[in-house]
N, C-alpha and C positions, 0 to 999 in steps of 0.2 A: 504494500500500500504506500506507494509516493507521498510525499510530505506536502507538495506541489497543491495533491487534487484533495488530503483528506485532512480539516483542519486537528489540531493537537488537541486533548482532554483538558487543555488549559488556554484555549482560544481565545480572545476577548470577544469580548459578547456583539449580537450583529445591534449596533447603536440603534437603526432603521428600523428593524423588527420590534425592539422593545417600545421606541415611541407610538409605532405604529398598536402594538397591544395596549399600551395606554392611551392611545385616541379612541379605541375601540371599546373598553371600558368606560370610558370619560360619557362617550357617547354611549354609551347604554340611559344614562340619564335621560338623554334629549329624544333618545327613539321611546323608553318606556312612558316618558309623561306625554309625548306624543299621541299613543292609543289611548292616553283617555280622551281623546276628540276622534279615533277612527272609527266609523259605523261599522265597521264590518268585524274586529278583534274585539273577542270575549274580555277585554279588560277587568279590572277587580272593580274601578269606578268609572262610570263612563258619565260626560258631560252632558248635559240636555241636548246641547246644540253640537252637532258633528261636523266632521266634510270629509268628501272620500278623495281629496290630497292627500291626507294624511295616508293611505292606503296604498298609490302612486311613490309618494314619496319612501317609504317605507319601504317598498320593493326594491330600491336602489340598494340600502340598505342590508339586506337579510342575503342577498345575493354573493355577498364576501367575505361578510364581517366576523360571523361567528365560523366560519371558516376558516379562517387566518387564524384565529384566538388559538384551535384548532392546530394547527400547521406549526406554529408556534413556538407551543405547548409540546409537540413532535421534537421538532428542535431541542429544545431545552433538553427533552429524556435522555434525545441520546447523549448529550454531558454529561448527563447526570449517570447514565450507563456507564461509560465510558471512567469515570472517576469510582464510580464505589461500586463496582458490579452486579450483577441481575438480583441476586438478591437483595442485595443492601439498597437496589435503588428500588425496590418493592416494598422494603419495611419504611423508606423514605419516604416513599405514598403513598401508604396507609395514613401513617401520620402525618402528613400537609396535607392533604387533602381529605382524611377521614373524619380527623377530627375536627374542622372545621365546620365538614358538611354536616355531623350528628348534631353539633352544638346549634350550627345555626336551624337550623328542623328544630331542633326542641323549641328556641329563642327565639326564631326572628321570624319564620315561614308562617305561624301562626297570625300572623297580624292583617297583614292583606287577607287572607280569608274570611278573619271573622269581622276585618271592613266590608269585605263584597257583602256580606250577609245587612251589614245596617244601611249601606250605601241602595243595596234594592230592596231594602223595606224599612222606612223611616221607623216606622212603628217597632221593629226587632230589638229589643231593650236586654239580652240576655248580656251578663256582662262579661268581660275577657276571660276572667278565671273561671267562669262556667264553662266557656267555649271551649276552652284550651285539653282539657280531658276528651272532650268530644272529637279534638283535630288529633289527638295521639290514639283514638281507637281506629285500630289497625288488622287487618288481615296478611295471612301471605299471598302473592299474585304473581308465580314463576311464571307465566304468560308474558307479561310486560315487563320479561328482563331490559336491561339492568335493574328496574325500579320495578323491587318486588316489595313492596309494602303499596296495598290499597287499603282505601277508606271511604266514605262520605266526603268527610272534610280533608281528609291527609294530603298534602302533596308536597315535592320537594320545590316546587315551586321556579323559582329564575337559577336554585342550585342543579338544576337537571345538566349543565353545562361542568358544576363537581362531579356527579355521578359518572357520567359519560368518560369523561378526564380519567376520573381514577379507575374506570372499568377498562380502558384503553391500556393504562399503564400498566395494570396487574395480566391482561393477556399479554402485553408487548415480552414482559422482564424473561416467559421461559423461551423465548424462541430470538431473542435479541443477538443471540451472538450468531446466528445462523443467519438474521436480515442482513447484518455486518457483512457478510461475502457477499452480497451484491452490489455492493456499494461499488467496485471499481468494475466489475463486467458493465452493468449499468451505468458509471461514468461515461465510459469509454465509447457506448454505445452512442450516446448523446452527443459526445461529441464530434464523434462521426455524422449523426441525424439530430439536428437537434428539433427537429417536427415531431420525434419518439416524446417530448415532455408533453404533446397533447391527447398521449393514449390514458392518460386516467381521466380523462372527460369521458371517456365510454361506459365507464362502470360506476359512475357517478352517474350518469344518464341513469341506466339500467337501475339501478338501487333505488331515486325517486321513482321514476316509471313505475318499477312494478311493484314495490313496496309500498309506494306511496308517500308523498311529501306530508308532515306532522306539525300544523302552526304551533303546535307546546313547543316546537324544539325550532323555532325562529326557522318557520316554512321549510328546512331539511327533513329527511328523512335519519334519525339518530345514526344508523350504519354508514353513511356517508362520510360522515364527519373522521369514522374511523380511518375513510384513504386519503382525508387530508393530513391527519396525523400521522399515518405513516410514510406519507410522502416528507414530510419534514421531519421524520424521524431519521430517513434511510439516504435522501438525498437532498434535503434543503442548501445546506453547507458545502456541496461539492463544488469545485473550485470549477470545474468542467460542465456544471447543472446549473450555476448562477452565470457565467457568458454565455448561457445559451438562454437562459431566461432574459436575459437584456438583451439579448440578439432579436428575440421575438415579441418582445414585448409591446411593442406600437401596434404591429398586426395583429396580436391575437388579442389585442386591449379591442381594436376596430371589431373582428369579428364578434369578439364579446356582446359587445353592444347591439351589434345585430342580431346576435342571439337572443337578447333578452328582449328588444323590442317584439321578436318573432312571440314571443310568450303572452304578449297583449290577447290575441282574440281569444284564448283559452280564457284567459283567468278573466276577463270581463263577460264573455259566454255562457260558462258554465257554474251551477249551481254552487257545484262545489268539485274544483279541480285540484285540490289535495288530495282526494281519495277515489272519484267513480272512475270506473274502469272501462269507457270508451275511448274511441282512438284519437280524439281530439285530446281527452285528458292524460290519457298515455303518451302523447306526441307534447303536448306542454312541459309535463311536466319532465321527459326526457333531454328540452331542448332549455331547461331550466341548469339541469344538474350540469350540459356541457359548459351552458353562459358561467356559472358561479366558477369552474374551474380556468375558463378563460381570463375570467378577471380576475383572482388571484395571481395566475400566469403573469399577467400585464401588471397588476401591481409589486410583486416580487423582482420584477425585472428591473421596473421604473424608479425606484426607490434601490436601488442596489447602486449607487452609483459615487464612485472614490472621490476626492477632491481635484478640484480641475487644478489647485494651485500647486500641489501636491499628489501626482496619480499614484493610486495604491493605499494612500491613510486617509486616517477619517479622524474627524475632530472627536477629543475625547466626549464623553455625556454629560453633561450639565450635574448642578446640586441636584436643579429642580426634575431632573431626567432621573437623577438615580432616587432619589427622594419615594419620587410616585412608581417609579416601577417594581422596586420593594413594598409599595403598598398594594401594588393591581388586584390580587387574591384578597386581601380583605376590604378591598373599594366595591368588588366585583360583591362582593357576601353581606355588602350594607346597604346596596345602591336601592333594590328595588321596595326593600319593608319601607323603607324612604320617599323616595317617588310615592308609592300608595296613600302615604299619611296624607306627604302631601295636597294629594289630589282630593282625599277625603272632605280637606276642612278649604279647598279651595274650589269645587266645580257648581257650588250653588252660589256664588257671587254674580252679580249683575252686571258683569263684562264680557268685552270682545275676548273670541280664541287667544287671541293671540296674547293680550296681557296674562288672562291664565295663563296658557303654556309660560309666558318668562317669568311669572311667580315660582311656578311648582318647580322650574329646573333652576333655577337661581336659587332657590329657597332649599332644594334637596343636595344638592353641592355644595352649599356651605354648610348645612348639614352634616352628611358624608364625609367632609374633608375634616369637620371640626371633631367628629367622633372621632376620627383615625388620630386624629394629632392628639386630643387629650385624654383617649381613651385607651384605645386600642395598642397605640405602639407605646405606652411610655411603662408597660410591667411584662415579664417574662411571663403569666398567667394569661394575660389575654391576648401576648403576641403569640402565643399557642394555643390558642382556641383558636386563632384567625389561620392559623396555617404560616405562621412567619417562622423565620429562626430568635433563638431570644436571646440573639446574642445584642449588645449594645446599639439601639435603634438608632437608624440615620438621621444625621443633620437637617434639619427643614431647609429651604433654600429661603435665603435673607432676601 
């Protein structure tokens, strides 16, 4: 394995990816206090007055985002492989990621639900601590693996994104050192063809198509998101997979685009093109799963790019870069009990949309941020329920 195409166990981190996972959290705020004005998403509180922009706009959205988070997250493992081996980076995420996700299910998940409950019936006066026994009565539901606990009220709510995560990483850890040898047949091949990095839109296609795309899990189909992560498991960082990614990346950004407009007369046509199984909805949502991998394609590429003043390096990360990318897992685990409150004590007020919406996401972000700064990061107890390390929390940026 050349040094050239395969980076070291002690890489510096890709600067671009990580902003880019914190724009993508960041923006989790602005897309979720968004459906409470979309007519068509099951929101926990929905505004009297809607518009189906919010719907439009929203599909720009869904089409990359949590895909990337995704791809990412891929990334990262294999480091983390790489440095403490399969097992050790399995008992590693159990615990960032498990204990996180139990804590916040118990703590945080409960709130938006027993909001949806007084948000659609003023009258519903039962109070939290009644509710709360009622959201942990629980069944097992091996059907809807990974999320085998159903309920009435139960759900894991916006951490379906923890679940997913860590059910990825516990199949990744026993067959990890065997993805490892594909790493340079598959470099090598690419950069031979570098057109070979648009064959996982096929099985992305195939995977919404006929499984069917899942609005819980931000319009993918859950199995999906598994070949974005193992695509940035196994080749994100190939020195030979990212110049081929920027070699393609304006065209396959352009075809993207036309992919996803082609996606319009389905999902405006049909009742419900998440799930029936005619040849229009099968054809959407096939030509769905290409578009979300094309635009990944074109934004990995586009954003991969050295300094022009300097080709080859990259300005090191900001305070405020490193700050919040140490924070993304517990910004990601506060964000949406957040948003919901918000929207609760703010969708019966006698304003335009649009003031709403900059209430609830102005008002949920300093929120959010302020929990994390005086809460969350300043004790080794709760920078371990959020999934941090506890060792001495970062510097805020001045």
């Amino acid at each position: 394995m050349s040094a050239e195409t395969q980076a070291p166990a002690t890489a510096p981190r890709r600067g671009e990816l990580d902003a880019l996972r914190i724009f993508v959290v960041l923006g989790l705020v602005f897309f979720h206090s968004a459906l409470v004005f979309s007519p068509d998403d099951d929101f926990y509180v929905k505004n009297a007055e809607t518009t189906g922009a919010i719907t439009v706009l929203a599909g720009f959205g869904v089409v990359w985002a949590m895909p990337m988070l995704f791809l990412v997250a891929g990334l990262g493992s294999r480091y983390s492989v790489r440095r403490r081996g399969p097992s050790r980076f399995a008992r590693e995420r159990l615990m960032r990621l498990g204990v996180p996700l139990v804590f916040a299910t118990l703590v945080l998940c409960p709130l938006p639900q027993w909001l949806r409950l007084r948000a659609a019936d003023p009258g519903h006066d039962e109070s939290y601590w009644r509710f709360w026994p009622r959201f942990l009565t629980v069944r097992p539901d091996a059907a809807d693996f990974p999320f085998v606990l159903e309920g009435e009220h139960f759900e894991t709510g916006h951490l379906w994104f923890v679940v997913l995560l860590l059910t990825f990483s516990l199949l990744l850890a026993p067959v990890a050192t065997r993805l490892a040898a594909w790493r340079e047949p598959v470099g090598q091949a690419v950069a031979r063809r570098p057109a070979l990095l648009l064959l996982p839109a096929l099985p992305l296609a195939a995977i919404n198509s006929l499984l069917g795309m899942e609005e819980g899990f931000a319009g993918w189909n859950r199995w999906a998101y598994l070949v974005f992560f193992l695509f940035g498991h196994v080749l994100a960082d190939d020195a030979r997979v990212r110049a081929a990614l920027r070699r393609l990346a304006v065209p396959v950004g352009v075809f993207g685009v036309v992919l996803f407009a082609g996606t319009a007369p389905g999902f405006l046509a049909l009742d419900d093109p998440f799930t029936e199984r005619g040849p229009l909805a099968l054809v959407t949502r096939a030509v769905f799963g290409a578009a979300g991998w094309c635009w990944v394609v074109a934004i990995l590429g586009l954003l991969d790019r050295p300094r022009e003043d300097r080709p080859g390096e990259r300005r090191p990360p900001s305070r405020a870069m490193v700050y919040l990318g140490v924070a993304a897992l517990p910004l990601y685990v506060l964000h949406q009990p957040v948003v919901v409150a918000f929207a609760y004590g703010v969708v019966g007020w006698p304003a335009p949309i649009v003031v709403e919406y900059a209430v609830i996401v102005t008002g949920s972000l300093a929120v959010i941020l302020a929990v994390y700064e005086c809460l969350v990061r300043r004790t080794r107890v709760t920078r371990f329920l959020f999934g941090m390390r506890t060792d001495p929390p970062v510097t805020p940026p001045s």
